[in-house]
Steps between C-alpha positions, in 0.01 A plus 500: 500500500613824684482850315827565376526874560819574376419352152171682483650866600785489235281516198224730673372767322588889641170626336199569698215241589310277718653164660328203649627276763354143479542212757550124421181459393473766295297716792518878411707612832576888402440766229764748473550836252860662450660781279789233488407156476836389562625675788149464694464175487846436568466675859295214593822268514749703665685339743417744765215774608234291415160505749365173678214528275730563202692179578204290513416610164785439355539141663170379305576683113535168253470763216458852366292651223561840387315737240643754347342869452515822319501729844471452833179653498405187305680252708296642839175473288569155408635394879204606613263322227711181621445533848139525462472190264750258729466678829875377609593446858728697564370836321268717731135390396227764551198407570125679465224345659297755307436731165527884590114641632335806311232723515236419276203748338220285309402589150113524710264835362599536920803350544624296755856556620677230751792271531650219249763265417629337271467566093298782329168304404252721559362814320646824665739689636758344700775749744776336641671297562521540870810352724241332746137412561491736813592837286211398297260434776658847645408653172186376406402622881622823438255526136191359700549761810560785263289407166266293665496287151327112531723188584204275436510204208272570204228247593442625850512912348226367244247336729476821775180651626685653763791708603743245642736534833785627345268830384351526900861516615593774251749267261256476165307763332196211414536532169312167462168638601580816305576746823736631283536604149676353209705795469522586820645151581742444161642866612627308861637235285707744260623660841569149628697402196691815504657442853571162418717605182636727757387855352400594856614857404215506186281331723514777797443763221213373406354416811526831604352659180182255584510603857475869342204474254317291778523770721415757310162308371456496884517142500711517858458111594642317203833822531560363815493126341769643277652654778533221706649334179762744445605482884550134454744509222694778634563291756592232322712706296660627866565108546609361197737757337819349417631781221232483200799659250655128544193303355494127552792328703546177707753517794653173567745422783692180634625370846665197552616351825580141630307348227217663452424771204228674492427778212228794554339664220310816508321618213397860410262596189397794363710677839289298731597217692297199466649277717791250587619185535756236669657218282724236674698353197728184587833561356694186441849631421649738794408791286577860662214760476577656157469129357269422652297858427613412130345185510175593648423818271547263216250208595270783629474675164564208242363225634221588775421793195455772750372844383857692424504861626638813334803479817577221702676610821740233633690476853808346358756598205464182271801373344255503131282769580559645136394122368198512659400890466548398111343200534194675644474776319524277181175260638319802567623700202571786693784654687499361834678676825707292718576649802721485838546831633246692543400801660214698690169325492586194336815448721235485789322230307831269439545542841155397625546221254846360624341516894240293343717251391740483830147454681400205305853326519470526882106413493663211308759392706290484768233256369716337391680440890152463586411223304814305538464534857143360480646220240784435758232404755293300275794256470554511842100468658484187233808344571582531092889377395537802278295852488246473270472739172218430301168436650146453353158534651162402390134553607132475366265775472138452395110675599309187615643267187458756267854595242736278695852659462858387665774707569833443525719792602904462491784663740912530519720693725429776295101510580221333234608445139156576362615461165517053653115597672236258311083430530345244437125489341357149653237302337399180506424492919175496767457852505675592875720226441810642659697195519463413120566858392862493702548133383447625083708846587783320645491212231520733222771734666728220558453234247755681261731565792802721336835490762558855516130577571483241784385628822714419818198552691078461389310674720162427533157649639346319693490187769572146523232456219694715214831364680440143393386600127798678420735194661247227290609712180885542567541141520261419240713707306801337631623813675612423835765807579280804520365537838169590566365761789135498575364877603198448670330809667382344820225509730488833535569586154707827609812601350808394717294145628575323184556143562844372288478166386835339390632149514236345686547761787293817578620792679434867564776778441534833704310787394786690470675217315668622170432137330089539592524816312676390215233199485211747554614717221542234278162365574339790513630610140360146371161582641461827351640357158213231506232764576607740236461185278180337617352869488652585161330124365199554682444868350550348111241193569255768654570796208393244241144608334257159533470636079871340440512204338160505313608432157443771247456761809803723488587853624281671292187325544588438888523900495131466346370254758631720806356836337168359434447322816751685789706184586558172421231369759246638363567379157506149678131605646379562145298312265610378164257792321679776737824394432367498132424819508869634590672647148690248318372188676270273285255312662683181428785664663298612779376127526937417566536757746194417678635101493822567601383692818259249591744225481273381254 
């Protein structure tokens, strides 16, 4: 049965909550807040200035669900909490690919400081986090050039005899074959530290009071060390100034235009800018730029969990800017400043920020003529009824056999949906066996075929050979609409010579074809997948010790083994009384290891 609006709206609450829109088979389509329950969702049946995308909405609702709160602070937390559970299609999803980077200093007696994701395992100090990987690597470049403090893991620092590359070049102190104190080296850390907490004022004190006793103990070459130092962040002060007094801020501006949204974040901490970045939300509701600002500030915050800044500097007046200032301030438990115009310094930055965003809309735009222009000719070089959308291509990557791996990369209109990209570990094949390995990738990828992940298109790499495999498995699978187009590199095996094998026929394109491209991109994207792979399989076979797997030989004792002996080969060159003669191994212990080795 139809929703029966009318009937529904008359005995709708007026209090403040959260509705949910549900098709006809009880599909979460939309999650909604209001101060008035009643007369919001009641604007979605008006007879008149209703959007496209509003319509269509409205057109599938079978039913609405509504939950009532005490605020509307409480109905925006809750909307969001909703939206991150059901992900509905037509709220704006935000997506991550990745946790926030910091800058990490190891609890080491000389610690180690360089870049991590992810959760706080590890014993230390951790400063962040940072809006992007590049201001970390920009930062962590900065600390090496001016500290000159190690980036080297623990078990390389440990086994030195000899001042590494990084100290010939000027960028470590060599603290690992003691070229430096302790205290000399913990005092570049403190300094370190300091400017990453941003106390760059504390930190050029002191530097200069060092630069002072040094020179007056006549010690003239490590002054000018300090010197140099106190050059450096000067100008990095000169660079990065944004106003200190205003402490940490994010500045976040929106452009829309013919369809595409893109929103550019900036972040500033501790009155230095760290860095920026470009979002490209899909709206689905015709929202205009304070919605849609709305919208995005509250997935950003809420559900993504970004850091929240003492002042977050908008482009656009936002019809609940005091719901989400509260709202902020009350999941940070501090007062939070929400802020539109602004003046002097930070009215640059907004600026800066909103060209950022008109750039990427236009950036945008353009790929996106680009690729439907390259998607247009597609259709037309391969004679196809209807322009293709979704396309899928797969290749083998291997080193002489060894950790077999298949790739298989996914593209739209839009460019790759790497969140559809998928490898495959083979097994079970003749080592070099490229023809089984595409025959096992493709059987697995399509034998649970889903409708709306079916590819209009399966590229493959390769020639006739790889061709016939992935036909033999389509209609063993009883799939006979998804054409197949064999990329085979050619004689010549130079880019813009590939060989297109499709329907029986093969052809060449023009170099300056926009279809070869888009097939070379494609194919080129699948190959680097399935290297990135095979090398990432290849690396964990290779990393694991020859001491795994002996029973009753764990860490600690494989720690022993290695100590005693240098590596695990020479524990295999050992005799049952050496290995005997390691701490904690018995001799009937040393007798296992010494079997299991041997293959004995």
């Amino acid at each position: 049965m139809s929703f029966d609006s009318k009937t529904f709206l008359k005995s709708l609450t007026q209090k403040p909550g959260v509705y949910r829109m549900y098709d006809k088979d009880e599909g979460l389509l939309y999650v909604g807040k209001a101060k008035n329950l009643k007369n919001r969702v009641s604007s979605y049946f008006s007879s008149s200035g209703l959007t496209n995308k509003t319509v269509a909405l409205v057109s599938k609702i079978h039913g609405i669900e509504i939950s009532i709160t005490g605020s509307e602070t409480e109905a925006l937390l809750l909307e969001q909490n909703l939206i991150k559970q059901n992900k509905p299609p037509y709220n704006i999803l935000l997506k991550d690919d990745k946790s926030y980077p910091y800058i990490y200093r190891s609890s080491h007696e000389y610690p180690l400081i360089t870049h991590v994701r992810g959760k706080k395992f590890k014993q230390g100090e951790y400063f962040g986090p940072f809006p992007s990987s590049l201001a970390v690597k920009e930062s962590l470049n900065f600390l090496q050039k001016v500290f000159r403090l190690r980036n080297c893991e623990d078990s390389y620092f440990n086994n030195r005899s000899r001042p590494c590359l990084q100290h010939q070049i000027g960028r470590c102190t060599a603290p690992c074959v003691g070229l430096i104190s302790k205290e000399e080296y913990l005092a570049d850390i403190l300094h370190a530290q300091m400017f990453l907490q941003g106390k760059n004022n504390d930190l050029l004190v002191n530097l200069n009071h060092e630069m002072e006793l040094l020179s007056n103990n006549l010690k003239f070459e490590e002054a000018a060390r300090i010197r140099d130092q106190i050059q450096y962040l000067r100008k990095v002060q000169e660079s990065q100034s944004i106003d200190a007094q205003q402490g940490d801020a994010d500045i976040i501006a929106i452009d829309m235009q013919k369809g595409v949204s893109a929103v550019h974040v900036a972040s500033v901490r501790h009155g230095r800018m760290l860095g920026s970045r470009s979002y490209y939300p899909k709206f689905q509701m015709d929202e205009s730029h304070e919605q849609a600002l709305a919208a995005f500030i509250s997935q950003f915050y809420f559900i993504l969990n970004k850091e929240i800044p003492d002042e977050v500097i908008v482009s656009h007046e936002m019809a609940d800017q005091s719901l989400i200032r509260t709202a902020l301030s009350e999941k940070k438990d501090k007062k939070i400043k929400l802020s539109v115009n602004v003046r002097a310094e930070r009215s640059r930055w907004l600026q800066l920020a909103i060209a950022n965003a008109q750039e990427a809309v236009r950036v945008k735009q353009q790929d996106k003529l680009h690729i439907l222009t390259q998607y247009q000719d597609l259709k037309e070089v391969l004679s196809l009824a209807e322009m293709p959308v979704r396309m899928e291509c797969f290749d083998i990557s291997h080193s002489h056999g060894e950790a077999t791996v298949a790739s298989c990369v996914v593209f739209n209109q839009e460019g790759a949906l790497k969140n559809d990209y998928r490898k495959f570990n083979i097994e079970g094949i003749e080592p070099g066996d490229d023809y089984g390995a595409m025959k096992q990738a493709l059987t697995r990828r399509f034998k649970k075929l889903s409708h709306d992940k079916k590819p209009d298109i399966l590229l493959v790499d390769g020639g006739k050979g790889q061709l016939n495999i992935a036909l033999n498995v389509l209609s063993d699978l009883s799939i006979n609409d998804i054409p197949v187009l064999g990329v085979s590199k050619g004689v010549t095996r130079k880019a813009g010579m590939e060989i297109l094998i499709f329907q029986g026929k093969e052809f060449t394109l023009n170099l300056n074809s926009p279809a070869l491209h888009l097939i070379q991109q494609i194919r080129d994207e699948s190959h680097r997948f399935a290297i990135v792979g095979h090398r990432a399989r290849r690396a964990k076979a290779r990393g694991r010790s020859i001491l795994e797997g002996i029973a009753g030989i764990g860490p600690k004792r494989r720690k022993e083994l290695i100590r005693f002996f240098g590596d695990a080969g020479q524990v295999k060159a050992a005799n049952v009384d050496e290995i005997s003669k390691v701490p904690g191994i018995s001799r009937q212990l040393a007798q296992q290891i010494y079997d299991a080795l041997h293959g004995s």
